[in-house]
Every structure is written in structure tokens, then in C-alpha cells.
N, CA, C and O atoms as a DFTB+ gen file, in Angstrom:
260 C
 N C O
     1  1      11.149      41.417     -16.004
     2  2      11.807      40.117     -16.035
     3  2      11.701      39.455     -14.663
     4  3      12.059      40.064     -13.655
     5  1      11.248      38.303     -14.617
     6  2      11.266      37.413     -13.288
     7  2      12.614      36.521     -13.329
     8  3      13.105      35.634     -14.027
     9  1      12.940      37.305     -12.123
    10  2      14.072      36.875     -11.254
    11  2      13.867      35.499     -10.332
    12  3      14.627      34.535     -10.421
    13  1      12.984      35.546      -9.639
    14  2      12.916      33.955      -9.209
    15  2      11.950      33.346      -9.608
    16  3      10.865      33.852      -9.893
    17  1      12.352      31.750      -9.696
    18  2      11.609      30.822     -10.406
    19  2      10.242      30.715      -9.487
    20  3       9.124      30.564      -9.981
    21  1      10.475      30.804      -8.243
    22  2       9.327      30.897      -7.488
    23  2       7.912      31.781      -7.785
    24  3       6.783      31.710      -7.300
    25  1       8.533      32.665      -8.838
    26  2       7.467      33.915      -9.432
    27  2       7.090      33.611     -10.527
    28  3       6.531      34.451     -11.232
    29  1       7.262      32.545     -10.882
    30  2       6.854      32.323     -12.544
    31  2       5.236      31.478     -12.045
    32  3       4.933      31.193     -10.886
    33  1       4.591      31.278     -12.994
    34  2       3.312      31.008     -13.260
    35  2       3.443      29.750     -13.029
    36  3       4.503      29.314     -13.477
    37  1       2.713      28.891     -12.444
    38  2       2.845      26.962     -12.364
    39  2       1.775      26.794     -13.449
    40  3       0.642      27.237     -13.640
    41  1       2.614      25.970     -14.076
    42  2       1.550      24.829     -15.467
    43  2       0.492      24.074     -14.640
    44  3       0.552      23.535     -13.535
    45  1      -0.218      24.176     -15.290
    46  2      -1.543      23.894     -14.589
    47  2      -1.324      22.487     -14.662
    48  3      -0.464      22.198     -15.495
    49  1      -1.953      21.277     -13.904
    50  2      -1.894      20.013     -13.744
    51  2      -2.638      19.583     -15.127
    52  3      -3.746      20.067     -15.360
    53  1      -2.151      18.847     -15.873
    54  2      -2.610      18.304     -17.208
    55  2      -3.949      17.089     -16.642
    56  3      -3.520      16.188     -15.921
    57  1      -5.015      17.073     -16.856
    58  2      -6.380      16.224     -16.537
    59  2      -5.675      14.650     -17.562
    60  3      -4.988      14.702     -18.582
    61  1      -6.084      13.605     -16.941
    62  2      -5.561      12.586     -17.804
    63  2      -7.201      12.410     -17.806
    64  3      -7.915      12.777     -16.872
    65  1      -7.715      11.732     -19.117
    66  2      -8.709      11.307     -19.788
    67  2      -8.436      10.073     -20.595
    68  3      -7.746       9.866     -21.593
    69  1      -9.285       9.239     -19.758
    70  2      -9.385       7.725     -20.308
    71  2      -9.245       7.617     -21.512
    72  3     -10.168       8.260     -22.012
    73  1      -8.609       7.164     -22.320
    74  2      -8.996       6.567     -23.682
    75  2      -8.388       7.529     -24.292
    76  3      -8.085       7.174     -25.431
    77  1      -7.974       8.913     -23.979
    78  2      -7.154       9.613     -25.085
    79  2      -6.080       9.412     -25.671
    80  3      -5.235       8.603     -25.289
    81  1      -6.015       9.941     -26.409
    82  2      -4.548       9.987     -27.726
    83  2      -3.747      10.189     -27.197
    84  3      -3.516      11.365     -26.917
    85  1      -2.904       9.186     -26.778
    86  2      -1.461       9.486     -26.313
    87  2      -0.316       9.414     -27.409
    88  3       0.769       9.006     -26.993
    89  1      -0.397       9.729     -28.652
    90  2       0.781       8.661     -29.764
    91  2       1.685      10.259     -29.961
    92  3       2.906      10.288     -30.109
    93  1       0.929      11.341     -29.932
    94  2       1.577      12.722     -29.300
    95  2       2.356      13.149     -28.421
    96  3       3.119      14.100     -28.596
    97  1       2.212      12.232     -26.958
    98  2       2.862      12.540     -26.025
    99  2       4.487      12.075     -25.947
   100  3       4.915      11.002     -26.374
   101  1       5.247      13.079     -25.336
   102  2       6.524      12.486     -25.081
   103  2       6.917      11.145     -24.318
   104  3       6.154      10.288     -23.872
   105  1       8.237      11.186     -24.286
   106  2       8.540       9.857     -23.306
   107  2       8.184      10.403     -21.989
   108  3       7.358       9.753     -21.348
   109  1       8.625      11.413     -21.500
   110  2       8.126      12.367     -20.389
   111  2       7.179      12.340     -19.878
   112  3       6.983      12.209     -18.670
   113  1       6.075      12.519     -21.114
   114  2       4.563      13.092     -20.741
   115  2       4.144      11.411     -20.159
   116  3       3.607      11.112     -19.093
   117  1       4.554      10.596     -21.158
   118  2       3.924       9.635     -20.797
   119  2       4.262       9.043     -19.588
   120  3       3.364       8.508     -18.938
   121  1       5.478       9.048     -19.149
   122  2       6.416       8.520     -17.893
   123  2       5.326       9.130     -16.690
   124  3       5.020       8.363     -15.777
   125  1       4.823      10.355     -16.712
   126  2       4.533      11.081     -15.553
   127  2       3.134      10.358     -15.599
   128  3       2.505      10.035     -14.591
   129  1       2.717      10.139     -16.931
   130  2       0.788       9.639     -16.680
   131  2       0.736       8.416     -16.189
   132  3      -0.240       8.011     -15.558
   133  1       2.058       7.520     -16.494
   134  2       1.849       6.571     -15.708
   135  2       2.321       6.692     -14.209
   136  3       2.033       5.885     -13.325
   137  1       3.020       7.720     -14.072
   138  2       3.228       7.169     -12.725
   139  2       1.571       7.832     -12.110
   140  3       0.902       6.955     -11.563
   141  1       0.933       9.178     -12.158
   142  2       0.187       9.308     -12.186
   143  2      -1.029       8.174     -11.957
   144  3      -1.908       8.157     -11.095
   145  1      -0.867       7.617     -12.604
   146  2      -2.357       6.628     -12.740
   147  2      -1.608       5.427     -11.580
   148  3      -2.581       5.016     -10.948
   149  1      -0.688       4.904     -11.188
   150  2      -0.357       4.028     -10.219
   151  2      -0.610       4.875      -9.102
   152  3      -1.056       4.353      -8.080
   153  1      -0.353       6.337      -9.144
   154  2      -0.450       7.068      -7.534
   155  2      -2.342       6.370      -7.404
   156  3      -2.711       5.702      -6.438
   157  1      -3.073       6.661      -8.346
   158  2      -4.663       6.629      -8.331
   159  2      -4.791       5.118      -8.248
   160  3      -5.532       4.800      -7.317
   161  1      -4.216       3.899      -9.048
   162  2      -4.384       2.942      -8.625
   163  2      -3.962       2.421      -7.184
   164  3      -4.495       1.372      -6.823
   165  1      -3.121       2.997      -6.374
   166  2      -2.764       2.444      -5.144
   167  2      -3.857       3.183      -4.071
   168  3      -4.476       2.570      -3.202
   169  1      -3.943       4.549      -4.317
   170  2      -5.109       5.036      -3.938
   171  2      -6.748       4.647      -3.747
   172  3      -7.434       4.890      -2.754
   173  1      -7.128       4.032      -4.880
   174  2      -8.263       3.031      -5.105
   175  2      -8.443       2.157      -4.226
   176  3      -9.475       2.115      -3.555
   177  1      -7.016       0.948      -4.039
   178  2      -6.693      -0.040      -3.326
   179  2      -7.072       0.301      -1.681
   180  3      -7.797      -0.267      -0.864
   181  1      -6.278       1.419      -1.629
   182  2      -6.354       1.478      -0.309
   183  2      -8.022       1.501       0.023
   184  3      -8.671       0.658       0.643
   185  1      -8.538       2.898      -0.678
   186  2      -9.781       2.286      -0.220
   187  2     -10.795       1.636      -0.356
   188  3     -11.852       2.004       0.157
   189  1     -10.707       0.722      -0.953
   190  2     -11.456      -0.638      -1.094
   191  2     -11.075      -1.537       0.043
   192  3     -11.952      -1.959       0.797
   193  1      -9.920      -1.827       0.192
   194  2      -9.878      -2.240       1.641
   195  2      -9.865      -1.220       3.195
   196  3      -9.940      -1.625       4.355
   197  1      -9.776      -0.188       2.824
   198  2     -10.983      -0.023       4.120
   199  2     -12.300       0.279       3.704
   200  3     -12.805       1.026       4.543
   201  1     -12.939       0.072       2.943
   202  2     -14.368      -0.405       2.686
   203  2     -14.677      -1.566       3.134
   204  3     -15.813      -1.762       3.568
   205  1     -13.708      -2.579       3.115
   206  2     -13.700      -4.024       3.301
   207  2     -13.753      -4.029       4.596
   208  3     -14.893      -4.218       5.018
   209  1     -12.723      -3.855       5.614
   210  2     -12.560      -3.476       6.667
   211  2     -13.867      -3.222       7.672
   212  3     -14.299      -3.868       8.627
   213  1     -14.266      -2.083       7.076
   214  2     -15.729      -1.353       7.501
   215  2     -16.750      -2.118       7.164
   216  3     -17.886      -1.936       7.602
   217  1     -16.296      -3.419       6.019
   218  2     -18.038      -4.287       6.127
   219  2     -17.746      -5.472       6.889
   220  3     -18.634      -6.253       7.232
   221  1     -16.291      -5.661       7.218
   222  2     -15.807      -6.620       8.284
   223  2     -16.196      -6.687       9.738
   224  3     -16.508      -7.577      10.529
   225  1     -16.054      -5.432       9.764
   226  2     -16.481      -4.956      11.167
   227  2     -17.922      -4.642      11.146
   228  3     -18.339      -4.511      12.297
   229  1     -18.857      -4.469      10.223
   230  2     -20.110      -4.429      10.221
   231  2     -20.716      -5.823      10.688
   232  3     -21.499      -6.136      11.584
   233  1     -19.837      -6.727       9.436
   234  2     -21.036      -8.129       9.281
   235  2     -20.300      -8.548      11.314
   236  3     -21.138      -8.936      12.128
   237  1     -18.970      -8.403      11.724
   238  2     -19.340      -9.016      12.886
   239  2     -19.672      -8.657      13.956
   240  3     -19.174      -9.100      14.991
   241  1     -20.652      -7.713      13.903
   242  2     -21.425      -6.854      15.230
   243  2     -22.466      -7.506      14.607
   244  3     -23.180      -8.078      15.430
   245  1     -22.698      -7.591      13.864
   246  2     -24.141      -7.808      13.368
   247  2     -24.357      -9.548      13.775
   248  3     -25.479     -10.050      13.840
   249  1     -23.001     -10.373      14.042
   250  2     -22.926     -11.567      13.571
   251  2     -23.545     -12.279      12.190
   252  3     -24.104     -13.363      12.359
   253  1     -23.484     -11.770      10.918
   254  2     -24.063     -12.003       9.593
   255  2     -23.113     -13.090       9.242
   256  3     -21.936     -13.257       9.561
   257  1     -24.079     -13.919       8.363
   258  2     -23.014     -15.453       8.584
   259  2     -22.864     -15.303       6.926
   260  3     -22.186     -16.112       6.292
């Protein structure tokens, strides 16, 4: 018998897949995929603007008009 929770097995991270069947999932499941997918959408954001950034600072060394 496991005595601390620290010894129990961790649930493996559930993969979210575009376009799947969610009409299964709980209020739960679903609560977490979205927050999930905003962690990845703010993530995205960020780096697209420092992509931006990095062609900012490209085009003006280069002076590219």
C-alpha cells in the first residue's frame, strides 16, 4: 500500500489533437484543454514577435526600405 501521494504513479500528460472528439470529455477535461491551448496560444505570440523583433533589427542594419 502507498503511503504517500508522492509515490503514486503521475498520469501521463493527455496529447490534445486538433479536431478530436471532445463531446466525451468532462467539464474538467475540457476546462484544462482550454486552458492548455491559451498556455500554447500565448506561447506562439510571444514568439512571433520576437521573430518580428529579429527581422526588425535585421531590415535596420541592413537599412531595407
Amino acid at each position: 500500500m502507498v503511503s504517500d501521494p508522492d509515490d503514486l504513479p503521475k498520469k501521463p500528460k493527455t496529447e490534445i489533437v486538433i479536431g478530436q472528439d471532445i463531446s466525451m470529455m468532462s467539464e474538467f477535461e475540457l476546462s484544462a484543454r482550454i486552458e492548455t491551448l491559451e498556455g500554447e496560444i500565448a506561447r506562439s505570440r510571444e514568439a512571433i514577435k520576437a521573430r518580428q523583433a529579429t527581422k526588425a533589427a535585421a531590415d535596420a542594419f541592413f537599412k531595407k526600405s
